[in-house]
C-alpha positions in Angstrom: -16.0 35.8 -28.8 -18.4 39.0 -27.6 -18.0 37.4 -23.6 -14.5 37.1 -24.1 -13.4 41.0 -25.0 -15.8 41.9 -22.4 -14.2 39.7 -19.9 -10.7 41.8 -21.4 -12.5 44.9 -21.0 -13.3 44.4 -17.3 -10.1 42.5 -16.4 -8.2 45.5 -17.5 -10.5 48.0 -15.8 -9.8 46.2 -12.4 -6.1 46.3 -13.5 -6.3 49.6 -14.0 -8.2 51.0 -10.5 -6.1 48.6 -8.6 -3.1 49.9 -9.5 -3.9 53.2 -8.9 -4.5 52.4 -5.8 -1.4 50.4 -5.0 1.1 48.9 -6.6 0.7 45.8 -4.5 -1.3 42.8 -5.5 -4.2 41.9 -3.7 -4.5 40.3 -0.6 -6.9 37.3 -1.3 -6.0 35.1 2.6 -9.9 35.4 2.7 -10.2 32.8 0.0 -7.4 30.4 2.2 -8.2 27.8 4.7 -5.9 27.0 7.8 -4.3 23.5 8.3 -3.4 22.2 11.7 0.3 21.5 12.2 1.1 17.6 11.9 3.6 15.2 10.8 4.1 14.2 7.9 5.6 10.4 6.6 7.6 10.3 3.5 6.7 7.0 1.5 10.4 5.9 1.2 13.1 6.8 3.9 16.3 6.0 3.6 19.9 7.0 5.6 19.9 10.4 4.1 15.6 11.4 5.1 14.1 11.6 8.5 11.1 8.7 9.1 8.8 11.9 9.8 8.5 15.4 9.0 6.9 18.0 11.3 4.6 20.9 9.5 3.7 24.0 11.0 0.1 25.0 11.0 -0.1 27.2 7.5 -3.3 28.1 4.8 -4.0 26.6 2.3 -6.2 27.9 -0.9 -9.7 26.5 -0.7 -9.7 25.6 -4.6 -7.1 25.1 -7.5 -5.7 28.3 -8.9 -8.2 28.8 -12.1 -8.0 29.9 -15.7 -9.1 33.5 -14.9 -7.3 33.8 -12.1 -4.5 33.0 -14.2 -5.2 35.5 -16.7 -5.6 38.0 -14.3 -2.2 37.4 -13.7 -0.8 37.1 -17.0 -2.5 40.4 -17.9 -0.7 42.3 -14.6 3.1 40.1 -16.2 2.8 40.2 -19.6 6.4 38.2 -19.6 4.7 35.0 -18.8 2.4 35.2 -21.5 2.2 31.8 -23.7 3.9 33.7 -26.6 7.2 35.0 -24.1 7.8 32.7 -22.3 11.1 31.2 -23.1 11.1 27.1 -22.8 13.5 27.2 -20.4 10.7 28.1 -17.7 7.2 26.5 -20.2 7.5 23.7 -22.8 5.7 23.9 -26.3 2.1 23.0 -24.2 2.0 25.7 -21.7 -1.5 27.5 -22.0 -2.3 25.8 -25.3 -5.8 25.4 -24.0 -6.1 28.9 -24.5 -7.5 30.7 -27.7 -4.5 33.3 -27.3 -2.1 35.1 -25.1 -5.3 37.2 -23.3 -8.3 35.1 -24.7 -9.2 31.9 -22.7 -11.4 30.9 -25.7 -15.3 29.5 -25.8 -14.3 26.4 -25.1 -12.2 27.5 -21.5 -13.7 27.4 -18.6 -12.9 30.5 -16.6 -13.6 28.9 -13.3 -11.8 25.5 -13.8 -8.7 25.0 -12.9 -5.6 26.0 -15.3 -3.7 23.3 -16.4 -0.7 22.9 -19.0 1.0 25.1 -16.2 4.7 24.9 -15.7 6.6 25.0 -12.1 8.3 27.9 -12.7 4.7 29.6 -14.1 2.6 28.6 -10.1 6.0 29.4 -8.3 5.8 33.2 -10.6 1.9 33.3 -9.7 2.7 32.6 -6.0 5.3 35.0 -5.1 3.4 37.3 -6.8 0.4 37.1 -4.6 2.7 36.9 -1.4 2.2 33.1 -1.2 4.2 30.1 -2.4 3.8 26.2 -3.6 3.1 24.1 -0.7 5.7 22.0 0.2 5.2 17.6 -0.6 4.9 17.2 3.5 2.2 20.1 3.6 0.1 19.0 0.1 0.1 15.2 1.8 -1.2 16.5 4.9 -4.1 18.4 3.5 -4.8 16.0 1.4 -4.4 13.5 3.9 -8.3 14.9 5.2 -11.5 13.4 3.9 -14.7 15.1 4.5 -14.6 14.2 8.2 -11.3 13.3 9.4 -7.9 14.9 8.9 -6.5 11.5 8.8 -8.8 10.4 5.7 -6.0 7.7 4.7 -7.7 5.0 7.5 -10.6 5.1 5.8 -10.4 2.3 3.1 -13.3 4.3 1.1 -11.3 7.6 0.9 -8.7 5.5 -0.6 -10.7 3.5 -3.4 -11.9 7.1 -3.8 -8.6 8.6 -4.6 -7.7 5.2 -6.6 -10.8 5.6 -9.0 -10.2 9.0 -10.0 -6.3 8.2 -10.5 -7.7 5.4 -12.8 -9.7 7.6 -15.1 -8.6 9.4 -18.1 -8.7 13.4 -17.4 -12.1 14.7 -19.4 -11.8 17.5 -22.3 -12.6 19.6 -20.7 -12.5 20.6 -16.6 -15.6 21.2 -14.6 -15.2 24.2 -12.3 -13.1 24.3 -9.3 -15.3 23.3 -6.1 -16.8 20.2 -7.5 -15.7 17.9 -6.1 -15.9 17.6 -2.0 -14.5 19.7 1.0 -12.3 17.9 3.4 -12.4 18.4 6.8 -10.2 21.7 6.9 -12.5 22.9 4.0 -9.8 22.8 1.3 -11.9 21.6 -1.8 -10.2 19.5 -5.1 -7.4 18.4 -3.5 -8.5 14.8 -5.0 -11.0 14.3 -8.1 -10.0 17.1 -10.4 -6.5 17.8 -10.8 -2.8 16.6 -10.3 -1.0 19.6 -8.5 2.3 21.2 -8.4 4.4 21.4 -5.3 7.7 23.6 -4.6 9.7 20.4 -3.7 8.3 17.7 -6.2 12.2 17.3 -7.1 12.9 15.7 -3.5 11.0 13.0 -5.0 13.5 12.2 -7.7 16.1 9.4 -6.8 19.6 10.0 -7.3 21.4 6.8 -6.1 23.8 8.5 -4.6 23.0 7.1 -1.0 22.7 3.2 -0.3 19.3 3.5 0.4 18.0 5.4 -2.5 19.5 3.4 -4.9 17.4 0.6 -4.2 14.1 2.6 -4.1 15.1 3.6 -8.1 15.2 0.3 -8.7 12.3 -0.8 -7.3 9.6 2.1 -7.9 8.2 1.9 -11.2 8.0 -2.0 -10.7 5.9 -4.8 -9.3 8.3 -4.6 -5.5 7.6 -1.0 -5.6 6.3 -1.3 -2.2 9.7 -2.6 -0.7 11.4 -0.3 1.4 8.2 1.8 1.7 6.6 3.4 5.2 3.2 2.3 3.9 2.7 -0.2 1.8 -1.3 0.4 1.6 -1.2 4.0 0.5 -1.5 3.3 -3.0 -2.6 6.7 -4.2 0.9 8.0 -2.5 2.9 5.6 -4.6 0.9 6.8 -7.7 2.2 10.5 -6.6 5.8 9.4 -5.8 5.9 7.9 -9.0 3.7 11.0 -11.2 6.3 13.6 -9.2 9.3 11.6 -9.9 8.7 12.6 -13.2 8.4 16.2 -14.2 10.7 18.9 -14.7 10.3 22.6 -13.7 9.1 23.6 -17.2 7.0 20.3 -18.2 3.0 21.1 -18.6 0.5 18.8 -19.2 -4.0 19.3 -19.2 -3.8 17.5 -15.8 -1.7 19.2 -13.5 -2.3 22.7 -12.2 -1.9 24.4 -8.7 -2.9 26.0 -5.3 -1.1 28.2 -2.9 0.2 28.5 0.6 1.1 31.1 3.0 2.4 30.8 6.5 0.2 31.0 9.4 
């Protein structure tokens, strides 16, 4: 309890030199890495989405947004605190890993990741900082990189990888961000730690409206799922389609947190 008001204390000090300084938040691209432009393949095309999808070069945050961080933020925009937060934006489980609005708790790690994090929440945090949520096209393609390689995915051990940490059950509690290993444009976490927000993760909710999207409704959650799709090996991306497919804006759950973007 004594290192959490003293973490307060200081939090609020910071809060209260920066801004009278500037009003503007601080620029933290230092703690961003750059990602090459590339293309990037959406698992299921159909006549109303393009076979491939050019990215621009952009940065990336080298680890998952984490619980101080967060904090930090809260404290500077009291209105997404757990406690005012309408549900609209933040179901019933957003921050209830923390002790209280301002307390991450004894049991919190301040330097692992925050979870039970809605959209609307890591979109707010974002555009805040002057970033945004990277798109689906530019999350794949960084996390397309193993530690050697920005195309990772031919490597059938970067895939059994992925695969066994999809198949575990997420621990109590979260190790510190950085664990796990740097890929090859020295983004770390982007696999083994958490499930992560993007801006678009709605694009990968089927509507049926077209003739080819009706069928890939039918035939994700099930065993054909592969029908239809661009690579049938990319197991991992299936598990993603299906995980995106569904949320909603304001859903939170102890898995899934967040990293930014900013154009390059």
């Amino acid at each position: 309890m004594k290192n959490n008001i003293t973490h307060i204390i200081i939090t609020f000090l910071l809060v209260l030199v920066s801004s009278s300084h500037s009003a503007d938040p601080p620029d933290d691209s230092s703690k961003m890495v750059p990602v090459s432009a590339g293309t990037y393949t959406p698992l299921y095309v159909d006549d109303t989405t393009a076979i491939s999808v050019p990215v621009n070069a952009f940065l990336i945050d080298k680890y998952p947004v984490t619980n101080k961080e967060f904090l930090e933020f809260v404290l500077l925009n009291p209105k997404w605190k757990r406690s005012q937060v309408p549900t609209i934006f933040a179901d019933e489980n957003y921050l209830s890993h923390w002790a209280d609005d301002y307390i991450l708790g004894d049991n919190v790690n301040p330097d692992a990741p925050v979870v039970n994090i809605s959209w609307f929440a890591a979109k707010a945090f974002a555009q805040f900082y002057g970033k945004r949520l990277p798109t689906v096209a530019e999350w794949e393609l960084a996390a397309r990189a193993d530690a050697h390689s920005p195309n990772g995915y031919d490597n059938p051990e970067y895939i059994a990888r992925i695969l066994a940490w999809y198949s575990k059950p997420s621990p109590g509690s979260l190790p510190s961000v950085g664990s796990t290993f740097k890929n090859y444009f020295g983004a770390y976490d982007m696999h083994g730690l958490v499930w992560e927000w993007v801006s678009d993760f709605f694009s990968a909710l089927v509507t049926g409206e077209s003739r080819g999207s009706s069928g890939i409704n039918r035939n994700l959650f099930c065993g054909n799922g592969s029908i239809g799709a661009t690579d049938f090996k990319n197991y991992p991306a299936f598990m993603r389609f299906a995980f995106r497919s569904s949320l909603k804006g304001n859903y939170t759950t102890r898995n899934l947190g967040f990293r930014c973007v900013k154009n390059l």
